[in-house]
Phi, psi and omega in degrees: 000127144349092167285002200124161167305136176255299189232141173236114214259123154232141198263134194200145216258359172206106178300325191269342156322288193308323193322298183271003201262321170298328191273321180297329191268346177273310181096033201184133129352143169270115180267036137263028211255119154202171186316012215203329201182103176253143179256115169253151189256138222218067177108315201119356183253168168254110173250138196244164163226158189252158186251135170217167196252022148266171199255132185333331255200355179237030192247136146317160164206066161257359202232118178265113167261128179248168207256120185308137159240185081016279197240099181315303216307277180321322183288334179297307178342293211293280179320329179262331175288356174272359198105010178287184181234171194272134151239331181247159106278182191283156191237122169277114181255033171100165198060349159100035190246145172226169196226151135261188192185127171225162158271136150297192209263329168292349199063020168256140182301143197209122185242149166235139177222136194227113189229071229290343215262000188231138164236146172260000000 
């Protein structure tokens, strides 16, 4: 049986680039760090990032992980003044959850969701 989402992985061509662009858009350290996997506990969640030798411009964008916020608007805001690039705006898809969407600086799609309909 399915426990849940745990971890969510982006594969990124300079770890220590992402290490801090992450730690910074997160507000917190990776309580994970070694050459091979840095980890942030995101929440209760795993956001991990891995180191690869392909180029930003070569990732899938079939698969999104989105990240809970507060505020989609503000969180796009954030993100992008952190240096992403735009890929989604926010989108209302109804119910009163709207969704975003950025590139990292790495090319993984980085999703935000503001979903008053889910609580932990």
């Amino acid at each position: 049986m399915f426990l849940g989402l745990r971890t969510a992985i982006y594969q990124v061509a300079d770890i220590e680039r992402a290490k801090t662009w992450y730690s910074s858009i997160l507000g917190f350290p990776p309580y994970f760090d070694q050459p091979f996997y840095v980890g942030f506990n995101v929440g209760g969640y795993e956001l991990g990032l891995q180191p690869s030798e392909g180029q930003s411009g070569e990732k899938a964008e079939g698969v999104v992980a989105y990240w809970g916020v507060e505020d989609a608007g503000a969180a796009l805001k954030r993100l992008l003044e952190q240096g992403a690039t735009p890929y989604q705006d926010v989108q209302d898809v109804g119910e009163g959850i709207k969704v975003a969407a950025v590139k990292d600086p790495f090319g993984n799609i980085f999703g935000v969701i503001e979903n008053p309909n889910f609580k932990l």
